[in-house]
N, C-alpha and C positions, 0 to 999 in steps of 0.2 A: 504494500500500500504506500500510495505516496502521495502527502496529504494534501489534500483540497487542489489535485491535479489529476489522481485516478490509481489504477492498479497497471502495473508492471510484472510482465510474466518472462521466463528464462526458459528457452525451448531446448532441446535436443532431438531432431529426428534425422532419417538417413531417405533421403529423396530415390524414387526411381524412376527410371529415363523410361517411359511411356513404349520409345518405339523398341528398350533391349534392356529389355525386365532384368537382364543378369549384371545390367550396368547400375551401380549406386553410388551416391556423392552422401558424406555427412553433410549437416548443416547446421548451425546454432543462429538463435533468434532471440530477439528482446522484440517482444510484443505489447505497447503500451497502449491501453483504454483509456479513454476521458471522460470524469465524474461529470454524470449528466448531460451529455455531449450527444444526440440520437444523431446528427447531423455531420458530424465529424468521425471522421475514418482512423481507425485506429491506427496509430505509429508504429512501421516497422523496419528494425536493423534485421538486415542477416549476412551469414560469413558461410561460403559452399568453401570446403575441403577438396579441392580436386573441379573436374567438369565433364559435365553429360557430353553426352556422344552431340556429334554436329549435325544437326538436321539441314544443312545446304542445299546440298541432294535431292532429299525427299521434298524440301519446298520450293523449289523449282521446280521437279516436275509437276506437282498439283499447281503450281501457278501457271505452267506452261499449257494445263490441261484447259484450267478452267477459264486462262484466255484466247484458245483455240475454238471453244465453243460457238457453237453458229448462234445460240441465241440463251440468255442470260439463264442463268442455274435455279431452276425452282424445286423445291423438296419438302417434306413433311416429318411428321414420326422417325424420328431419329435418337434412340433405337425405335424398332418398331415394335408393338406389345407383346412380341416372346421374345424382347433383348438384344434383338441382330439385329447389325450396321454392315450393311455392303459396303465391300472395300474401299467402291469410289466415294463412299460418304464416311471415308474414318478421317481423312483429313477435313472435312464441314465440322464433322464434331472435335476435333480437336482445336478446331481455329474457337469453336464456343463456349469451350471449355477454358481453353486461354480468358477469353472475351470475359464470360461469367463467374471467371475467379476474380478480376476486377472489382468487378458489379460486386462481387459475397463481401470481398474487401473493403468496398465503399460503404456497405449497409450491413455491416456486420457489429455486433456488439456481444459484449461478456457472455451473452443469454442467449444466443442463437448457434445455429448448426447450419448452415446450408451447404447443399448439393445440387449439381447440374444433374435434372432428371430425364430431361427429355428435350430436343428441338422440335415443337410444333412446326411450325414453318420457319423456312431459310428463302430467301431470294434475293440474287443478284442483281446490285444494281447497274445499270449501267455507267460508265466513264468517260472520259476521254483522254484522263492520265492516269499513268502505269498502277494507280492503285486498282484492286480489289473492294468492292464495297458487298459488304451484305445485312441483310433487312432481318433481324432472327427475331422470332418468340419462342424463348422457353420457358420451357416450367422446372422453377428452383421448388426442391423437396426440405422445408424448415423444418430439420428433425428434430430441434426440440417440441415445438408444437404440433409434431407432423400435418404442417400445411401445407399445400404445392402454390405457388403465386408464379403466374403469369408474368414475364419481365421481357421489356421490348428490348434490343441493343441494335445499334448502327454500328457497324464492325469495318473499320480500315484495315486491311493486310496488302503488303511487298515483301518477298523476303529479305529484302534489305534492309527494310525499317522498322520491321516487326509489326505489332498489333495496338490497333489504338482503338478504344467505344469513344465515339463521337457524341453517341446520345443512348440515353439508358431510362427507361422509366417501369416503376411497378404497374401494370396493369389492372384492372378490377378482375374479378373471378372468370366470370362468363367471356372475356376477351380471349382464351385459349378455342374454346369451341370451335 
């Protein structure tokens, strides 16, 4: 506790690299909360031991893919309700996944849990410079409450720039439908 500023927490966990489960980095965290703060994102330092495999490769070709397309990227249910993600949509949800660990971070407090549960819909917007843009609603699973909330994101990707939410908002319930 630290007073009349909030609670400070000391992490220790060991990350795994998404695309090679047998690859792992430690990592240490000071995660600090602000007393009464719903609107403020909680403070975080961290320090990676080492570093994940290079995704260069792999994000160029999904970027090469999904700017070859003859006409913008439209999708749903992702996973679909027994769990699968087609291949060609493991890089969607991983770009959402990026996207709405942001979002959990921005709206996150001592007293929540969230998880990316699902991509209702994704669509590609169209461009005329080298970014990527996509339109997503998913549904984040609040496991402490177990609520699902609908959450809209405007999602930039290049692989050179990485990942930016341009625009984020909680939805009302019935907006997944």
């Amino acid at each position: 506790d630290i007073d009349d500023v909030g609670h400070k927490y000391y992490l220790e966990l060991v990350l795994e690299d998404v695309l090679d489960k047998d690859s792992t980095v430690n990592c240490t965290a000071e995660v600090l909360y602000h007393l009464g703060s719903k609107n403020v994102a909680p403070d975080v330092q961290f320090t990676l031991e080492g570093e994940l495999k290079n995704t260069d490769e792999a994000d160029n070709v999904f970027y090469n893919q999904i700017k070859s397309l003859e006409k913008e990227l439209v999708a749903e249910n992702i996973p679909d309700s027994h769990g699968n993600v087609s291949p060609e949509m493991e890089p969607i949800r991983r770009l959402a996944w990026v996207a709405s660990g942001y979002v959990i971070w921005q709206n996150s407090t001592e007293n929540t849990k969230f998880h990316l549960a699902q991509i209702k819909r994704v669509k590609q917007v169209k461009r005329s410079d080298e970014y990527l843009e996509f339109d997503y609603m998913v549904l984040l699973h609040e496991m402490v409450s177990q609520e699902i909330i609908p959450w809209q994101m405007t999602v930039l990707w290049h692989p050179q720039h990485g990942v930016q939410v341009t625009q984020d908002s909680r939805q009302p319930k019935h907006a997944s439908e």
